[in-house]
N, C-alpha and C positions, 0 to 999 in steps of 0.2 A: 283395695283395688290393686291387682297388678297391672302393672305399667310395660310392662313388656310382652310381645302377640299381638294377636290379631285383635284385641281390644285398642291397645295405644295404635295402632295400624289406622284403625280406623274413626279414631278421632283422629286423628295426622290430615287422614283424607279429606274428614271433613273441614279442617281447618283451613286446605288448601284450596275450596272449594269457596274460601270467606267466613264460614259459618263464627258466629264469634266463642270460646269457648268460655265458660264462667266453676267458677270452684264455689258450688254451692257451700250456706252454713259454715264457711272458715273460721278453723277455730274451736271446731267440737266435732266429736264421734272419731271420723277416719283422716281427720284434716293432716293431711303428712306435709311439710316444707319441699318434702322430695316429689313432690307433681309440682311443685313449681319448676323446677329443671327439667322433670322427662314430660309434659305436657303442653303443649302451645295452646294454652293458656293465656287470654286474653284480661280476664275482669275476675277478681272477689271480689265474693259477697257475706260481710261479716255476719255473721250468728246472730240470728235477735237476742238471746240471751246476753251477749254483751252490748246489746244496744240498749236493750230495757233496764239497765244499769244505769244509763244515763238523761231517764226521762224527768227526774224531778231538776229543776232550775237551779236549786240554791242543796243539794243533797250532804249533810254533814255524817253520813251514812260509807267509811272506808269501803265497802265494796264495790259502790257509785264510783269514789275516785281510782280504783283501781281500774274499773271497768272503762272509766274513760281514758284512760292510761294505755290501757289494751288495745282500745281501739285507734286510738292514735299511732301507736308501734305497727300495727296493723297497716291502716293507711299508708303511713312513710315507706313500710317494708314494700307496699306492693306499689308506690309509687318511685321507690330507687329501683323494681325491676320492669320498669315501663308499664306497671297493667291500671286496670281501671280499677276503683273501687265501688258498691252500692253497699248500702247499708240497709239491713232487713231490720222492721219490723218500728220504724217511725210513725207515730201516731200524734205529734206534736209539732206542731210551728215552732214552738222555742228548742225541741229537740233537733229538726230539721235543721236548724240556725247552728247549734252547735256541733253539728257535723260538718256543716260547712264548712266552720270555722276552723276543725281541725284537717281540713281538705278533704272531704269524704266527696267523691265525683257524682253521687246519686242516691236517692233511697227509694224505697219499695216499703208501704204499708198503707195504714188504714187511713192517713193525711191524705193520700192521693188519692186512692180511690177503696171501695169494699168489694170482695171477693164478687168476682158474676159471670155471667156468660162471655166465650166467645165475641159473639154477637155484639156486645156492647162494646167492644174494644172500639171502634171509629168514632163513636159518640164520644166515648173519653180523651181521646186522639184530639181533633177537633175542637173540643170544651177544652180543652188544656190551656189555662195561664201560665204553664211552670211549674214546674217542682217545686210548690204548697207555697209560693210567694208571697 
């Protein structure tokens, strides 16, 4: 992505407009450090790939630990630059929990709810206890 033009122009706009901006998939494909400076940038959202590193509980598996490693330098990094964190692709209560617990502000996956229409977004709203409590 270039960040200079009438593209960063008009994320700016939007930005100033409220809109919240998020850094999709952080951490794979185009994930550059440097749209964290040229982008008002509000929230990342880590990569499921390095979430599903961390779904077994007791994992003696070094990729597991690395990956939880990653994601925690992840969180810290984007919580010393004031932004939010979510975390993709949570499909477990005890996964959930250990996001938590390394400060992950939020997740998004199959715990919460499964893919669907529009439409059903108020019913989930509504029925919501919390983020898979």
């Amino acid at each position: 992505m270039n960040t200079t033009g009438q593209p960063l122009g008009t994320i700016k706009a939007l930005a100033e407009l409220g809109v919240r901006i998020a850094i999709d998939d952080f951490g794979t494909g185009y994930s550059n450090l440097a749209y964290l400076r040229h982008l008002p940038v509000r929230e990342l959202k880590i990569a499921g790939s390095f979430v599903e590193g961390m779904q077994s509980d007791c994992s003696a598996d070094p990729v597991d630990t690395k990956d939880t490693k990653i994601v925690a330098a992840l969180v810290s990094l984007a919580h010393t630059l004031g932004l939010t964190v979510t975390a993709e692709g949570v499909e477990t209560r005890a996964l959930a929990s250990r996001l938590r617990g390394i400060g992950c502000d939020a997740g998004q996956g199959w715990l919460f709810a499964r893919p669907g229409p529009p439409s059903d977004i108020d019913k989930l709203i509504v029925g919501s206890s919390g983020c898979g409590k």
